[in-house]
C-alpha positions in Angstrom: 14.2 -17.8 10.2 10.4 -17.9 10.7 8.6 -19.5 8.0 11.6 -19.5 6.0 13.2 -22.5 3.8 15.7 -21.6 1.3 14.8 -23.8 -1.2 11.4 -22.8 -1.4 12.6 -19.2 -1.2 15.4 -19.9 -4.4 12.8 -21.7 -6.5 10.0 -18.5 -6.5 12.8 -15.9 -7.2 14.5 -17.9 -10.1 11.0 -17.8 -11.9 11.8 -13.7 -12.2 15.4 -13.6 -12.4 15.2 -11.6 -15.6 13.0 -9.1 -14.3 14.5 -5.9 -13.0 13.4 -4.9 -9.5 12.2 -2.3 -8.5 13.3 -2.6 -5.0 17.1 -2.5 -6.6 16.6 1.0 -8.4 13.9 2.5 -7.5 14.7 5.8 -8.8 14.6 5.0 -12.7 11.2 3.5 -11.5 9.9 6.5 -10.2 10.9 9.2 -13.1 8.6 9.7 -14.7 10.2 9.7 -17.6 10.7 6.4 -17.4 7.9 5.3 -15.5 4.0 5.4 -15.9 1.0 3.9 -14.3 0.2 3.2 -17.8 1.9 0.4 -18.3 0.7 -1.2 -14.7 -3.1 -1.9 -16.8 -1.8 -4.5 -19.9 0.3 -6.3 -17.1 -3.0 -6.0 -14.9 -5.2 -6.9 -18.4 -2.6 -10.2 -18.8 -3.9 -11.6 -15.2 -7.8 -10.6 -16.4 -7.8 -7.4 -13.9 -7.9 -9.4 -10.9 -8.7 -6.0 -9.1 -12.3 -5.4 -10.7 -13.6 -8.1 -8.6 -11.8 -7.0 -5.3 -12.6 -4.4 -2.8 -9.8 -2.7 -2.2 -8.3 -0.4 1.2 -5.0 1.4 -0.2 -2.6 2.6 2.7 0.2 5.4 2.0 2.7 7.1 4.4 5.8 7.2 5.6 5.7 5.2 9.0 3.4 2.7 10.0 2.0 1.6 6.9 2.5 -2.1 7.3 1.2 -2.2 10.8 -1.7 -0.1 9.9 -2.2 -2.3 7.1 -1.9 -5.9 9.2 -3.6 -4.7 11.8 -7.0 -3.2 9.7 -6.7 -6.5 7.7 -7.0 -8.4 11.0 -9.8 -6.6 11.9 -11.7 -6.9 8.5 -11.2 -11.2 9.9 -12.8 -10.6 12.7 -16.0 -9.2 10.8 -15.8 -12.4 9.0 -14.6 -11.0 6.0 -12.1 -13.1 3.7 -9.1 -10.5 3.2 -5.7 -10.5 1.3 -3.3 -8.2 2.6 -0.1 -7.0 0.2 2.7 -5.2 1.7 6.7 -4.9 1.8 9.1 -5.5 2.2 9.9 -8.4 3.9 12.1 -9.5 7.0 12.8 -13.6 6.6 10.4 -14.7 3.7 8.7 -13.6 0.5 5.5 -14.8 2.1 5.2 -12.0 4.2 3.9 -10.3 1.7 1.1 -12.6 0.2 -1.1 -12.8 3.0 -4.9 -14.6 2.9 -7.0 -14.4 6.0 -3.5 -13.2 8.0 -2.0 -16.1 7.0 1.0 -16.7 4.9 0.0 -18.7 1.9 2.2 -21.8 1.1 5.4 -22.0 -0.8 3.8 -24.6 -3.1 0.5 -21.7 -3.9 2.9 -19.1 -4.4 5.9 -21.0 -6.8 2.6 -22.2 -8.8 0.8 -18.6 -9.5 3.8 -16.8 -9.8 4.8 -19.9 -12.6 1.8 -19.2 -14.5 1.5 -15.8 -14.0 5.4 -15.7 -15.8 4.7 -17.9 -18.3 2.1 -15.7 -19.2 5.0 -12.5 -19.0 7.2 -14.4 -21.3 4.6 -14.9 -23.7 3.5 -11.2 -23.9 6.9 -10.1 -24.0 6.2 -7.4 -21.4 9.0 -5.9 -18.9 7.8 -5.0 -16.0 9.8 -4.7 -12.6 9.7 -7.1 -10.0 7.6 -5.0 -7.6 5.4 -4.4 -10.2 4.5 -8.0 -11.3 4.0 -8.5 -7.4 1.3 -6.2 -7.1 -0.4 -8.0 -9.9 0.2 -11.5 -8.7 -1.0 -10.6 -5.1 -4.3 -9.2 -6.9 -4.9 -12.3 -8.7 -4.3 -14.7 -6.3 -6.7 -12.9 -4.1 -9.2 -12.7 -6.9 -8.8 -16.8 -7.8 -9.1 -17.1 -3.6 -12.6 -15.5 -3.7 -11.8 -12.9 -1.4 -13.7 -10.3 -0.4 -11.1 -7.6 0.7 -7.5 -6.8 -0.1 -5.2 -4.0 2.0 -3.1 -3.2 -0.1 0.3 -1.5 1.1 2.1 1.1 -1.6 5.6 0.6 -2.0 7.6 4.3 -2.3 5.4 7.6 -2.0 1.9 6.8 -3.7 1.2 8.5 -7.2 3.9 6.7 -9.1 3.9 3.3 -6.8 2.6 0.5 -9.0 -0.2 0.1 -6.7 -1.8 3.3 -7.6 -3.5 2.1 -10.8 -6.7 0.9 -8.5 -8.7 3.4 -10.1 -11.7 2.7 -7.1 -10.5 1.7 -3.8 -12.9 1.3 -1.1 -11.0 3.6 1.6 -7.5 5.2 1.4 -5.4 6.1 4.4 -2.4 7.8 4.7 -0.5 7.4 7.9 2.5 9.7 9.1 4.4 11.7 6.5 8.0 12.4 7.4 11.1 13.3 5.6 12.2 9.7 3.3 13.3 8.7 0.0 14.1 12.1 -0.6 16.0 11.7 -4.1 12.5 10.1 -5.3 10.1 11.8 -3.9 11.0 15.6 -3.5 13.2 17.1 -0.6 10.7 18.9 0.5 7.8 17.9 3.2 5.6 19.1 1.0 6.5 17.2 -2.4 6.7 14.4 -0.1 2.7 14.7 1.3 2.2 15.6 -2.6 3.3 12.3 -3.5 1.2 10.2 -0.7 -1.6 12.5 -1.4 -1.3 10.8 -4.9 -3.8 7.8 -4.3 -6.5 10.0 -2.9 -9.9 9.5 -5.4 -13.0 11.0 -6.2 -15.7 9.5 -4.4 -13.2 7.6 -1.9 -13.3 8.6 1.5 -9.5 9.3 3.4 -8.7 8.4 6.8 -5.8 10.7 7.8 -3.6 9.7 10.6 -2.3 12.5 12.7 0.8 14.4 11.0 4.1 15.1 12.8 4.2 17.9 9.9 1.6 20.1 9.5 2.5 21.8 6.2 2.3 17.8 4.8 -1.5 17.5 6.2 -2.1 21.1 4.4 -1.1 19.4 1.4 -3.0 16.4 1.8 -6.1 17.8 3.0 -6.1 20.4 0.1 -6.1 17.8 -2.6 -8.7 16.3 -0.5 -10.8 19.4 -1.1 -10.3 19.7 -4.4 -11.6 16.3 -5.1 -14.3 16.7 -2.6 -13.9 13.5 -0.8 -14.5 13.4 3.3 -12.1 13.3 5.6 -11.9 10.9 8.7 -9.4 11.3 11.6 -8.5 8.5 14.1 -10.1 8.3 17.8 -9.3 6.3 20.6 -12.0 3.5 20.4 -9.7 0.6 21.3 -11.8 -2.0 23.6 -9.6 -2.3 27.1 -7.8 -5.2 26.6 -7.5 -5.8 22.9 -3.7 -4.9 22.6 -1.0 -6.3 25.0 0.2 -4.0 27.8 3.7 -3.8 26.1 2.7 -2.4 22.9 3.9 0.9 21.5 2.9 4.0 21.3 3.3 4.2 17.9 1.4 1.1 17.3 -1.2 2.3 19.4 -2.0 5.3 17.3 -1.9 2.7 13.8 -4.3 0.4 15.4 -6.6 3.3 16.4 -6.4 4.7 12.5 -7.5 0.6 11.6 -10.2 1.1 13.8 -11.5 4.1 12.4 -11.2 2.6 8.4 -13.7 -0.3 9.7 -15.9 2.3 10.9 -16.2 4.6 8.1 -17.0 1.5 6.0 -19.7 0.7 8.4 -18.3 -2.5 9.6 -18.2 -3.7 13.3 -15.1 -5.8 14.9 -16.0 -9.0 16.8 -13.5 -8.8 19.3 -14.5 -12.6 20.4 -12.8 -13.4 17.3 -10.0 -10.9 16.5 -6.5 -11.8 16.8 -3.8 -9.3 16.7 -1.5 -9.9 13.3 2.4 -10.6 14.4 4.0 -7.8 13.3 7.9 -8.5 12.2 10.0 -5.9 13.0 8.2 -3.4 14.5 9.2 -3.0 18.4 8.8 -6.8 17.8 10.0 -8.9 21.0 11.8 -11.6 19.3 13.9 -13.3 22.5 13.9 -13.0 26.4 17.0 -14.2 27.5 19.0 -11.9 26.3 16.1 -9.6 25.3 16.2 -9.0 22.1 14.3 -6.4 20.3 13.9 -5.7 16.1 12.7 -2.5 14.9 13.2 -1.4 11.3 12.9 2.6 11.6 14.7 4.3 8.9 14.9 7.5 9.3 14.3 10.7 11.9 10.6 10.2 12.9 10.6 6.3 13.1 13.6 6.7 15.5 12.1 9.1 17.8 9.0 7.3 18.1 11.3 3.9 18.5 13.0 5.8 21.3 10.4 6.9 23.5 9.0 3.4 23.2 11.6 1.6 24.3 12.3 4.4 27.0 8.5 3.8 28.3 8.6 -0.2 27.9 12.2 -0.7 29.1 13.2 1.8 31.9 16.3 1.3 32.9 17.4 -1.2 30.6 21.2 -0.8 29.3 20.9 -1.8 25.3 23.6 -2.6 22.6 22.4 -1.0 19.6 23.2 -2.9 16.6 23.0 -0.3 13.7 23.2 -0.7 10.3 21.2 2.6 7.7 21.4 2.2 4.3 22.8 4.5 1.8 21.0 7.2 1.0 18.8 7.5 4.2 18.8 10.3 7.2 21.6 8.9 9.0 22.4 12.5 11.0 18.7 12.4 11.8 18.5 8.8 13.4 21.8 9.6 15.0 20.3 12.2 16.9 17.3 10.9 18.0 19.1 7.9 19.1 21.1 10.4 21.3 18.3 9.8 23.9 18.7 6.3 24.3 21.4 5.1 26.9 23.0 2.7 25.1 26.5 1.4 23.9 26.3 0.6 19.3 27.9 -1.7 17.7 27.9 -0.8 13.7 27.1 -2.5 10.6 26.1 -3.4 7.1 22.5 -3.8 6.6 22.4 -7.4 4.6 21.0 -5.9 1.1 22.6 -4.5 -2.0 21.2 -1.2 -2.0 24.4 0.2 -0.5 25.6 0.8 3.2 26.0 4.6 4.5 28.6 2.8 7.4 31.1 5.0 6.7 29.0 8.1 7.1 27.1 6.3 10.4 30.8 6.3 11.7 31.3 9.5 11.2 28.0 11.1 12.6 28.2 8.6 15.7 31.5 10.2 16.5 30.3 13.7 15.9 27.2 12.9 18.4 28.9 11.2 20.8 27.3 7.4 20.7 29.4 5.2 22.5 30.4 2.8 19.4 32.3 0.0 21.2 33.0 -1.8 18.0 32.2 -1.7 13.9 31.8 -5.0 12.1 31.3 -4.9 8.5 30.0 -8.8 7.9 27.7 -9.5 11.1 26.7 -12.8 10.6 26.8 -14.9 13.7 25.7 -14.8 17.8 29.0 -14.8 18.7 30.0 -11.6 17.4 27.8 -9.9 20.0 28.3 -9.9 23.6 26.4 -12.5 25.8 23.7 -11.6 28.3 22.9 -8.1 27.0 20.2 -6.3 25.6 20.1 -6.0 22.2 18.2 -4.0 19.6 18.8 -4.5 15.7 17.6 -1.6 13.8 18.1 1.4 11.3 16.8 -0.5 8.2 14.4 -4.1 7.8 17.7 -5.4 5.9 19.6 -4.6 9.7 16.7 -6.0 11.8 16.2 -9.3 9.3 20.1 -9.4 10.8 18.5 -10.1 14.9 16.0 -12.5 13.0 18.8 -14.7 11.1 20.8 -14.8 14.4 18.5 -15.0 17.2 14.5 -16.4 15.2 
């Protein structure tokens, strides 16, 4: 996999093998009570609030959050700003999330911060989750790196995410808002804008994306009134040129809300130097012969959106779907959306331990008439799949990181 070596990769995860992760159970993470921001600042404190010395852009939403988040960092580069840029999860390595100047920093930087930042951990006896001692280790390797900016990615909604105890960003933005982590965050569209609306602060200007739901931008822009903070909506200011003819839609519309975050902080692109981020797994062209594409929508909007991309960048072409959703997620809704796409599926376990909804995927394919030609449980190898076709590896990051192990 790209960037990847496994012994690197088992060495920086053995330092925290007696932390509890966040990513595992996020949902005693996010009740609250268990779980408050305060006890993000004496973890923060132990690292010497890395963040007071950082100017920092936090990014919300459902969708298009990391590419948002890539692509405004790459643009703060091009100013000639030094920028570290936070987000998750990952598809092939841990780096992916510790980014300085759009560059994965080094195994041998990482293992020897996150050493000393755990030392420190042991010696305090705190217990924080994993995600929560990432935030902080990001922040202070930023800090130690001199940098002048950090985008900085929430994890799960926004008012609870570890993340949120910046107490002065720079910018927020939140980009779409559609029906997700429903157990956590409310099963409502509206509890759900509630929660993203959650790292909007006094005196910190928004810049909203456009909504596919317009009772979640009420929501948003009414906390944004109470607290009295402008509002900045996208427009389309990309230079001709600057993104590849086969780009998304959807990534369209994220690199036009980067665009506008770099404007309301009054800074000015060089497109002489900009240089678009790689962004894993989303659309992401990964092989030509057999095409094959890696998308990690997980749920109802990011698979519409996925659809009538690949319907506008791919006329004509014949895929196999390979489909794994974890447990949990909107699997009726991605079912249906996928309804548009012509396409045979072949059905899977996404490669994580937060629980497969295959059984139910099997069930709603059936119902909506996908032409499943064949369910494997443990796909681990090329020649599993047929030869010479298109393929397309999505439904979860944990199903496309499957095309990356396979075909990268």
């Amino acid at each position: 996999m790209r960037g990847y070596r496994e012994d690197a990769e088992r060495a920086f995860f053995s330092l925290f093998q007696h932390y509890y992760d966040l990513e595992k159970d996020a949902g005693r993470q996010h009740d609250p009570a268990n779980y408050s921001l305060a006890r993000m600042l004496p973890l923060a404190a132990l690292a010497g609030n890395p963040e007071a010395s950082l100017k920092v852009i936090h990014v919300a939403g459902t969708k298009g959050k990391g590419s948002t988040s890539h692509y405004i960092s790459s643009l703060l580069s091009s100013c000639g700003e030094r920028v570290g840029l936070f987000t998750s999860p990952h598809l092939a390595t841990v780096r992916e999330r510790f980014q300085i100047d759009n560059q994965l920093i080094s195994y041998e930087k990482l293992t020897a911060a996150g050493q000393d930042f755990c030392e420190k951990l042991v010696a305090a006896g705190l217990e924080p989750s994993l995600f929560e001692i990432f935030t902080v280790l990001a922040l202070n390797i930023f800090a130690e790196g001199g940098l002048d900016w950090v985008v900085l990615e929430t994890g799960i909604g926004g008012r609870l995410d570890a993340s949120n105890y910046i107490s002065a960003p720079q910018c927020t933005v939140i980009t779409p808002v559609s029906y997700d982590h429903q157990a956590l965050l409310g099963s409502s569209i509206e509890a759900i804008a509630g929660e993203k609306a959650g790292i909007l602060k006094a005196g910190c200007p928004l810049v909203l994306a456009e909504q596919p739901f317009p009772a979640a931008e009420e929501v948003i822009l009414a906390r944004a009134r109470r607290l009295e903070i402008p509002v900045y909506r996208p427009e389309n200011l990309t230079p001709e040129g600057m993104l590849p003819a086969g780009c998304a839609p959807f990534l369209r519309s994220n690199f036009a809300v980067a665009l506008r975050v770099l404007e309301v902080l009054g800074l000015h692109p060089d497109w002489g130097r900009f240089r678009l981020p790689e962004l894993r797994a989303r659309c992401e062209t990964i092989c030509r012969e057999p095409l094959v594409v890696l998308d990690a929508a997980h749920n109802a909007d990011s698979m519409q959106k996925l659809v009538a991309a690949l319907l506008e960048l791919y006329p004509g072409i014949h895929f196999t779907v390979i489909l794994g959703i974890v447990q949990g997620k909107d699997v009726a809704g991605m079912v249906a959306a996928l309804k548009k796409l012509d396409a045979d599926y072949i059905l899977t376990n996404p490669h994580t331990g937060k629980g497969s909804a295959l059984k139910e995927l099997q069930t709603r394919a059936a119902e909506a008439g996908l032409r499943v030609t064949e369910v494997i449980e443990n796909l681990q190898e090329k020649r599993q799949l047929p030869e010479k076709t298109p393929l397309l590896f999505t439904g979860s990051f944990f199903t496309a990181s499957i095309g990356e192990e396979i075909f990268s």
